[in-house]
TIPA-579720 format. One record per atom (N, C-alpha, C, CB): z, x, y. Coordinates in steps of 0.001 Angstrom, whole numbers, plus 500000, padded with zeros to 6 digits. Each point is the difference from the previous one (the first is absolute). Last residue first. Glycine has a CB too. Layout:
<atoms>
ZXY ...
</atoms>
This chain:
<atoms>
011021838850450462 501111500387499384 500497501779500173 499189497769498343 498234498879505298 499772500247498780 501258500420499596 497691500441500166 501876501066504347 499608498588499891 499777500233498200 498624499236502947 502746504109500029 498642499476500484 499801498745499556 499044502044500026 504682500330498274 500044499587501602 499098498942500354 500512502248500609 499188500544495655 500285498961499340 500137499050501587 501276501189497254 498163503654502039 498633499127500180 500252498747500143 498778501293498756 505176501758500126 499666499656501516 498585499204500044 501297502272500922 500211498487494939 500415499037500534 500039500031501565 501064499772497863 496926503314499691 499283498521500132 500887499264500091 498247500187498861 503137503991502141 498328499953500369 499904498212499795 498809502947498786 504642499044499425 500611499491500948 498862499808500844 502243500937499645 497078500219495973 500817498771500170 500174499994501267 501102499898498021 497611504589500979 498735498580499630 500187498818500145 499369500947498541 503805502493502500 498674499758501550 499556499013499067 498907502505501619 504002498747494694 500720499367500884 498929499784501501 502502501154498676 495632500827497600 500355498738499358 500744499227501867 500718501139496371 498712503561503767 498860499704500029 499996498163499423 499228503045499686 504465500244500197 499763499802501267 498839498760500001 500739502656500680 500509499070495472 500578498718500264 499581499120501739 502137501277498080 496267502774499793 499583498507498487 500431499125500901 500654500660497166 500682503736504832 498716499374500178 499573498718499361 499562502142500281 505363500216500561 499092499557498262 498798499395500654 502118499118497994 501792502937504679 499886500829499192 499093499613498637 502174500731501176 499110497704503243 500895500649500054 499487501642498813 501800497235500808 495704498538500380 499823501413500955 500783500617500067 498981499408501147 501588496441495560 498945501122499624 499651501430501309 498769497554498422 504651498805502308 500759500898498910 498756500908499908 501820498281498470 497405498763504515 500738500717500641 500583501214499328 500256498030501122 496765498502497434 499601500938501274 500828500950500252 499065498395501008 502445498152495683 498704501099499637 499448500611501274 499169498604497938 503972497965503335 500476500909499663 498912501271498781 502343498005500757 495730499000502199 500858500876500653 500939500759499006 499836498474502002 497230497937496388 499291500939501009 501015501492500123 498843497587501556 503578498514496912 499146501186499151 499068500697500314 500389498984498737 501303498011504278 501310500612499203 499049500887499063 502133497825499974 494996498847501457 499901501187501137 501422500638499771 498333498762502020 500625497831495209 499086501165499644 500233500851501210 498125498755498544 504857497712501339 499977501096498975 498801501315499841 501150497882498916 498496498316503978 500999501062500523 500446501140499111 500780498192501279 496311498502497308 498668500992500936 501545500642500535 496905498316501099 504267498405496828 499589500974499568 499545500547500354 500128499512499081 501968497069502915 500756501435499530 499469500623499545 501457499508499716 495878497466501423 500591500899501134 500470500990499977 500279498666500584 498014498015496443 499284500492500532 500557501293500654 498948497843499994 504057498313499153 499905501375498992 499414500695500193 500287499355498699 499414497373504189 501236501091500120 500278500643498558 501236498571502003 495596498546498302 499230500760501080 501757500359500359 496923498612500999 501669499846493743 500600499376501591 500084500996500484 501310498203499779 495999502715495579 500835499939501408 500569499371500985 499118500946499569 497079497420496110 500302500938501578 501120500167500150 498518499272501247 500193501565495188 500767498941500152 499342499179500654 501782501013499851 496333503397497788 501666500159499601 500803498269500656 500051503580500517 494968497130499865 500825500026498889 501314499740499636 498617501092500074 499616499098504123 499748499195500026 500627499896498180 498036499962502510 502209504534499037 501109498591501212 499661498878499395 499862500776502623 497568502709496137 501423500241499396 500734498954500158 500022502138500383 495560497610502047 499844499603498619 501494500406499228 497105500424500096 502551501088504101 499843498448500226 500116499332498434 498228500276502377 501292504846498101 501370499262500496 500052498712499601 500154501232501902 495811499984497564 500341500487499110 501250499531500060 498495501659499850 498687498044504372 499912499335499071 500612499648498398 498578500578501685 502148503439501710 500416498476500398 499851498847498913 499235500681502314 500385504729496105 499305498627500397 500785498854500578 498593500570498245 503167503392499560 499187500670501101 499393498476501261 499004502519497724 504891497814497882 498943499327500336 499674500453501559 500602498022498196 503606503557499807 499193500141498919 498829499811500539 501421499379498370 502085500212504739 500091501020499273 498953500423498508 502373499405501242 498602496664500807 499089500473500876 500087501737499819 500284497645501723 501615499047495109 498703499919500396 499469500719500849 500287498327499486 504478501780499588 499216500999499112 498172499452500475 502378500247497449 501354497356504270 500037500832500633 498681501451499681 502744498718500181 499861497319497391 498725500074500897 499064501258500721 501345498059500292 503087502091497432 498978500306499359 498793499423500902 501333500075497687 502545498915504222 499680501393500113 498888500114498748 502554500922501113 498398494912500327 499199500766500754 500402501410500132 499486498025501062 503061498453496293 498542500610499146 498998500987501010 499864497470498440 505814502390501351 499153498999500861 498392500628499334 501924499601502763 501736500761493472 500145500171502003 499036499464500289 500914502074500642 501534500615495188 499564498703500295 500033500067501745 501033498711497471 497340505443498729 501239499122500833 499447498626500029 500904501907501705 497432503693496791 499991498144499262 500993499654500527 499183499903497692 499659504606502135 500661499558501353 499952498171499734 498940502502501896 499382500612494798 501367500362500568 500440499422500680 499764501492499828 495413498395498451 501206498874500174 501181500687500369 499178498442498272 496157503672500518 500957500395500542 500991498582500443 498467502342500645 496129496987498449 501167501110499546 501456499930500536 498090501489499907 496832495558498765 501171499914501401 500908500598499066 499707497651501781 495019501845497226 501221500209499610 500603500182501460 499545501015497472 495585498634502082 500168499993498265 501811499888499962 497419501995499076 498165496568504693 501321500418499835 500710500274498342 500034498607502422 495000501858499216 500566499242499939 501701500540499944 497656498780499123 498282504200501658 500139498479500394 501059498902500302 498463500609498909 501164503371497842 498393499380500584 500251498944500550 498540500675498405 505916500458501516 499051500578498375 498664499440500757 501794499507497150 503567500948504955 498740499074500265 498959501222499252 500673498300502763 505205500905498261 498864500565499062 498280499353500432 502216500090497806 503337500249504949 499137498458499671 498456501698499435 501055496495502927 502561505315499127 500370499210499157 499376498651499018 501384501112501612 498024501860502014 500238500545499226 500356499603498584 500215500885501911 499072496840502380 499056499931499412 499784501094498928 499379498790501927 504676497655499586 499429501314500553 498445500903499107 503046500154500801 501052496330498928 498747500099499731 498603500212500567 501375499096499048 504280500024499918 499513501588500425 498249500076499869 502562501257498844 500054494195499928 501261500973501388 499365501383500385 502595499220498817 496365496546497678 500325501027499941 500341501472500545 499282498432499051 502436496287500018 499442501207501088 499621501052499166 501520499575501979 500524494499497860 500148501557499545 498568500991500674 501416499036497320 500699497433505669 499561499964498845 499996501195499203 498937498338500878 503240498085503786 500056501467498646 499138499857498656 502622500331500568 496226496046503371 500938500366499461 500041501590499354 500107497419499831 497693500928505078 499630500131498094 501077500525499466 497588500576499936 502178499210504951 500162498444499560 499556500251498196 499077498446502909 502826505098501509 499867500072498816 499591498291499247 501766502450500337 497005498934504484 500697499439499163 499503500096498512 500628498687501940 498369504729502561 499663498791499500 501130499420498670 497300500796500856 503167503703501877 500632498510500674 499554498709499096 499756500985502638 498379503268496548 501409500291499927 501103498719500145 499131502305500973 495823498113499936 500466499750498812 501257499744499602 498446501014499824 500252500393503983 499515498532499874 500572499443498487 497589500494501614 502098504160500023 501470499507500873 499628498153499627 500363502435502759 496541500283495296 501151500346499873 500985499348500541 499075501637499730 496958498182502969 499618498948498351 501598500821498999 495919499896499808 503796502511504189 500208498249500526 499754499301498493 498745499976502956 499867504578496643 501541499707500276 500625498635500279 499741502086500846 495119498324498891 501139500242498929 501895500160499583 497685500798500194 499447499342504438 500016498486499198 500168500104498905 498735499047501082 501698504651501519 500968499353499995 499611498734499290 500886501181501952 498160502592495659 499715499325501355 500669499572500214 498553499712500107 501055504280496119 500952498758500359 499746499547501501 501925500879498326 495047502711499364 500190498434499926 500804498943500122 499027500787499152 500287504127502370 499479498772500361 500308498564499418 498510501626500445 504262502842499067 498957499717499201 499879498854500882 500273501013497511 502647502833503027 499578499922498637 498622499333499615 502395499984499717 500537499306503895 499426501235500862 499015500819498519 502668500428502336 501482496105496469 499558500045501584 499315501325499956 502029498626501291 500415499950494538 498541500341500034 498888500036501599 500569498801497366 504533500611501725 499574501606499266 498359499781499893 502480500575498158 499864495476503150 499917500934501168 499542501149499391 501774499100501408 497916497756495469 498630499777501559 500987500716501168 498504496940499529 504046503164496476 498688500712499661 499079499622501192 500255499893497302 503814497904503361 500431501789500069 498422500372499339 503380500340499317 497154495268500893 499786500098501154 500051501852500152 501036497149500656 499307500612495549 498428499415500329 500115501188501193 499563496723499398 504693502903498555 499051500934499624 499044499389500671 500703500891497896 501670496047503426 500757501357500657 499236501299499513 502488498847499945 496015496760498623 500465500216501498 500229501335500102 501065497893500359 499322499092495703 498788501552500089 499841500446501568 498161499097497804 503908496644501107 501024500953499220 498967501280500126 501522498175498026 496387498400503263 501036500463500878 500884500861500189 499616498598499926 496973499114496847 499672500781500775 500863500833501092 498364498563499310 503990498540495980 498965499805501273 499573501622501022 501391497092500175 498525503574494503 501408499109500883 498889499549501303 502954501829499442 495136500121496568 499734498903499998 501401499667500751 498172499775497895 502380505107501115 498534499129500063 500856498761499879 497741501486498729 505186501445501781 498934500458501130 498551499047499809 501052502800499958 503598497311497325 500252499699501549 498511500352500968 502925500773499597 497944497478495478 499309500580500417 500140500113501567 498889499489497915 502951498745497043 499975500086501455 499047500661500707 501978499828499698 497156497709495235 500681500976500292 500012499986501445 499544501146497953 501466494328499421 498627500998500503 500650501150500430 498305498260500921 503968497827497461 500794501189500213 498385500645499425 503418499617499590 497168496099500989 500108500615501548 500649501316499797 500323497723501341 494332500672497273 501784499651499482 500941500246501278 499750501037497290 494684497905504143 501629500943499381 500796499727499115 500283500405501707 494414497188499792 501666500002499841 500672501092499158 499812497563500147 494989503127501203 500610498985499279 501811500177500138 497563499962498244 497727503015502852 500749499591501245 500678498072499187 497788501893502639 499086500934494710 501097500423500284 501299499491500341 498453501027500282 497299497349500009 500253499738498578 501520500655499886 497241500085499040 499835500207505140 500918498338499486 500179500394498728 498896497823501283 499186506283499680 501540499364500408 500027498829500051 500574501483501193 495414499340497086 501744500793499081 500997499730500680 499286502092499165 496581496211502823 500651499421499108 501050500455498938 498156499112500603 499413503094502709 500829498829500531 500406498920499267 499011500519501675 498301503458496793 501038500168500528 501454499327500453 498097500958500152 496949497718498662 501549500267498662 501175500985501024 498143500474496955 498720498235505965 500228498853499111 501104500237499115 497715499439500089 500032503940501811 500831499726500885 500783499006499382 498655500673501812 497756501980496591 501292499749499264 500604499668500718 500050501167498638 495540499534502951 500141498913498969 501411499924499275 497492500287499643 501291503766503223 500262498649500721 500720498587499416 497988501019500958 502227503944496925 498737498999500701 500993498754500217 497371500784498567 505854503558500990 498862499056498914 499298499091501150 501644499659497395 499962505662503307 500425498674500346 498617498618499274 501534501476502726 500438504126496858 498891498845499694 500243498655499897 499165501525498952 503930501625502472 498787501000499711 498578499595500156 501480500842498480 502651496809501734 499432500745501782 499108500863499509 502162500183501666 500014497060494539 498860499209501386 499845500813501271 500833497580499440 499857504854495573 500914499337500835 499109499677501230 502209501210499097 495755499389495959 500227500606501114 500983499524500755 498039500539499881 501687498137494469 499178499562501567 500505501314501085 500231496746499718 501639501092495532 499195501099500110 499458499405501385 499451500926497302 505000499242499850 499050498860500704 499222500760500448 501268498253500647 502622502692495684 499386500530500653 498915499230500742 500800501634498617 504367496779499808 498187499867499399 499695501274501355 499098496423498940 505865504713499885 499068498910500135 498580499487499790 501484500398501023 503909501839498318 499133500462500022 498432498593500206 501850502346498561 503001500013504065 499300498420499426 499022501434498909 499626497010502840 505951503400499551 498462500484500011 498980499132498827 501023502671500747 504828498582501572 498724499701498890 498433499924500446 501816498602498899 502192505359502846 499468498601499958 499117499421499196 500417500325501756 501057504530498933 500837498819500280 500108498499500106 500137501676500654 498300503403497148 499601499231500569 500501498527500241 498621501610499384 502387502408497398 500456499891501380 499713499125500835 500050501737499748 499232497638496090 499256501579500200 500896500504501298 497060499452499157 502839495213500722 500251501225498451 498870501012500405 500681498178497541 500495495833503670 499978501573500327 500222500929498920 500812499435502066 496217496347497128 501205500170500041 500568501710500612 499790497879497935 495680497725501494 500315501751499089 501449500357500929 496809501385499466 500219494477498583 500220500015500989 501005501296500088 499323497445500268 495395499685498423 501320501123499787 500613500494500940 499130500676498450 497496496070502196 499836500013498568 500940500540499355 498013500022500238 501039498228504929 500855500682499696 499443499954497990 502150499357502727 494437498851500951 501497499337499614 500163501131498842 499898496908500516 496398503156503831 500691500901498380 501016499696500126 499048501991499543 497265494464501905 500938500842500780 500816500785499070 500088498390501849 494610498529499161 500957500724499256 501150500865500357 498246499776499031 499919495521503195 499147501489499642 501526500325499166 497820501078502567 503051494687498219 498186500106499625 499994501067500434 498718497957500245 506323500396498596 499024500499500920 498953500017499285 501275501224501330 502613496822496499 499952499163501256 498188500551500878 503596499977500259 499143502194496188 499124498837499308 499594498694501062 501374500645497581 501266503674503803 498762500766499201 499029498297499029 502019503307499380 502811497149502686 499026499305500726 498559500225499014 501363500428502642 502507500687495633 500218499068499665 498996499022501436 502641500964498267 497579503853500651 499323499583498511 500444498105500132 500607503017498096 500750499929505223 498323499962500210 500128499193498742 498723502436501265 505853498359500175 499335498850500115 498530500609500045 501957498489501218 500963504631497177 500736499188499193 498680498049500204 503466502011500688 495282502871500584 500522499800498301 500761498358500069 500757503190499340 498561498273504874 498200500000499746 500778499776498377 497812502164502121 505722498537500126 499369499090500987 498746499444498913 500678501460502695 500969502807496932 501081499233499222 499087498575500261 502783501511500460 495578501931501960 499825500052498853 500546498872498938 499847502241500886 501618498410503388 498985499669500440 499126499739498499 500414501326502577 504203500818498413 499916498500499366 498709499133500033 502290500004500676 497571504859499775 500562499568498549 500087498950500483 501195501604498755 497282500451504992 499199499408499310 500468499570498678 498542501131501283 504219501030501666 499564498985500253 499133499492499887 500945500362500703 500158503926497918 501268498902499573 499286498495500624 502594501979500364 493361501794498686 500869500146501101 501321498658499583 497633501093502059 498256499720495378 500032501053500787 501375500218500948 497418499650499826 500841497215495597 500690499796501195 500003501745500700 501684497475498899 494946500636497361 501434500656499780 500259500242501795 499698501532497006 496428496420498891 500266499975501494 501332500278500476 498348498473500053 497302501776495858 501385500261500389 500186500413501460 500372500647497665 495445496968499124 500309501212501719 501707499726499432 497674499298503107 497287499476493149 501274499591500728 500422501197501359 500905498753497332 494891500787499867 500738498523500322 501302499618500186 498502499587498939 499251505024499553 498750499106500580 500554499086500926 498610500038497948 504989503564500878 498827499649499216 498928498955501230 501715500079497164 501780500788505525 500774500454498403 498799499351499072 503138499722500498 498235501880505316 498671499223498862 500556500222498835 497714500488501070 505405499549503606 499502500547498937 498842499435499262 502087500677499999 500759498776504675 498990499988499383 499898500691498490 499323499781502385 504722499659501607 498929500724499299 499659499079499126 500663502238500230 501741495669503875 500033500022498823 499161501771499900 500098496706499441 501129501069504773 501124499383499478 500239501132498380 499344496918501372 496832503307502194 501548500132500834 501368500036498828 498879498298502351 496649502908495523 500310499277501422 501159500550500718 499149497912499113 497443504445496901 501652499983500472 499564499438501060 501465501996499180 495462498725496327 500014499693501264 501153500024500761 498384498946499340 499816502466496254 498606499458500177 500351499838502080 499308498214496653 502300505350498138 500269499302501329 498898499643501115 502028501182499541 497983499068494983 499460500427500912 500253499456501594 498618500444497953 501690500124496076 500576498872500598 499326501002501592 502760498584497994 496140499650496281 500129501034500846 500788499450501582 497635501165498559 504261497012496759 498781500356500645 499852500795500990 499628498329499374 503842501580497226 498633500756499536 498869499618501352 500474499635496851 503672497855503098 500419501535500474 498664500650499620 502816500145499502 498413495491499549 499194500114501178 499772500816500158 500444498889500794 502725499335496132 498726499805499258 498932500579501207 500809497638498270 503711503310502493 499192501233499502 498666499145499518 502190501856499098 501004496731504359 499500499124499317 498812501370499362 500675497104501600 503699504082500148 500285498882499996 498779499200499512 501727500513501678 498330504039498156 501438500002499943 500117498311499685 500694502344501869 495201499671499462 500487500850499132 501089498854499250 499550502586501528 498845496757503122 499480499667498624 500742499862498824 498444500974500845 502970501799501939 500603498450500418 499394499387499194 500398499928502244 498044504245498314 501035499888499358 500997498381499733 499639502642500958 496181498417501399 499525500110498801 500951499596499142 498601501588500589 502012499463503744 499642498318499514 499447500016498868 499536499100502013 501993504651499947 500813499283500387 499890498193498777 499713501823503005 496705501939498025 501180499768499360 501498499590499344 498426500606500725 498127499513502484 499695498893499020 500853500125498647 497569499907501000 504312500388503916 499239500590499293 499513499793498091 501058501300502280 502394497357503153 499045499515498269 498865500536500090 500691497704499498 503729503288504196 499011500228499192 499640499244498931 500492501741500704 502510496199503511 499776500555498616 499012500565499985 500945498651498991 500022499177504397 501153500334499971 500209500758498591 500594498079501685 495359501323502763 500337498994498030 501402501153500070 496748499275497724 501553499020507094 499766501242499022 500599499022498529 500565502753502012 497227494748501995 500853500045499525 499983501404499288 500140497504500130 496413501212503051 500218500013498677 501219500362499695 497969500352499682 501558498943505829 499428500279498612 499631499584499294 500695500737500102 502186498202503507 498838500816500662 499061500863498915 501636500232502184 502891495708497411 499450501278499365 498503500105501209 501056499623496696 503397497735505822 498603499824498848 499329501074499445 499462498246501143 505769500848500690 498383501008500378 498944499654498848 501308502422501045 503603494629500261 499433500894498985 498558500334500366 501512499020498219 
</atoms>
């Protein structure tokens, strides 16, 4: 199967009208507020609905169970995590035509981390949400064939986006490639934990500074913790900063270490490869990660 060279297309129109009506229909105490399309990923649209809340409505069939996912288990991690994450308040049902269910949620206020990446000093809390997170599964956690499996299983895409990016872009070396091929091999030794599988710096909020919120769960799984790792070097500019996520969050055993920095160079690539297709935001997130985890060579984190 051909790895997307994109943004997915959405499989639906929503218009606010659309969502007014849904409102309307299923929680009218809501319907008077104002409402204002705010964002479209891969998975979801965005909506704003008054001051303190967003409606979040699946764009494409394979984001409905992604949605489902976030309604049924956030509200039963949501007392486990130290930053704030929009646990589901309402839960809205197909109708109008529109095919799938759909949240309504807290509104969290902050920039997304590639805009404005938080100071240094939040490395700590950082590294301490995920140990707070990174806690035992059930075993009927939702699946997730692409996050938190072993590195290996990403083989075959890893390998089709670093040929589509040959002649594209410097930064895949060979000693990055070699730190990949390292990873790939190192031993899974940390049990499954829960995940939050997409944390990516679109996703992670930061307010003067500080981190104010972790968005978008869809992809919530169980699995190996060095794919969220992975998010430090993707967030934190600073060696030092890294060090401080790491030292928080455990330490690491130096084959988790590994995988993660493998993860981060998987997400390097695949935001590289998807954003020069067609989303600068992303292009630009994905060189930034694969920049410092190539620095990382030199010695340090």
């Amino acid at each position: 199967m051909q790895t997307s060279a994109g943004t997915p297309p959405a499989e639906v129109e929503v218009a606010p009208a659309l969502v007014a009506g849904l409102l309307a229909d299923q929680h009218p105490d809501l319907a008077g507020l104002s409402l204002a399309p705010v964002d479209a990923g891969w998975d979801n649209f965005i909506f704003r609905l008054g001051p303190a809340l967003a409606v979040r409505l699946p764009r494409r069939a394979a984001a409905a169970p992604l949605i489902a996912h976030e309604q049924t288990w956030l509200p039963r991690l949501a007392g486990r995590l130290t930053l704030p994450a929009p646990v589901p308040l309402r839960v809205g049902a197909p109708g109008r035509g529109f095919p799938w269910g759909w949240s309504v949620v807290p509104w969290l206020s902050g920039a997304p981390a590639d805009l404005r990446e938080p100071d240094a000093d939040q490395a700590p809390a950082f590294g301490a949400f995920l140990r707070a997170l990174h806690g035992p599964a059930p075993a009927d956690a939702p699946a997730n064939p692409f996050r938190g499996v072993p590195l290996a299983a990403r083989v075959p895409s890893a390998e089709e986006r670093v040929g589509r990016l040959a002649g594209r872009t410097d930064l895949l070396t060979p000693g990055l490639l070699g730190l990949w091929r390292e990873a790939v091999a190192a031993p899974l030794d940390a049990p499954p934990t829960w995940l939050h599988g997409d944390l990516h710096p679109r996703n992670i909020l930061v307010e003067g500074g500080a981190i104010s919120g972790v968005i978008d769960w869809g992809d919530l799984t169980a699995g190996d913790p060095a794919t969220d790792l992975a998010a430090i070097w993707m967030l934190f500019g600073a060696p030092v900063a890294r060090a401080a996520a790491l030292a928080a969050y455990g330490p690491p055993s130096a084959a988790t270490l590994l995988r993660a920095r493998g993860w981060a160079i998987l997400f390097g690539v695949m935001l590289l490869d998807t954003g020069l297709a067609d989303h600068p935001r992303h292009a630009a997130i994905g060189a930034r990660a694969l920049r410092r985890v190539a620095a990382s060579l030199e010695g340090g984190v």
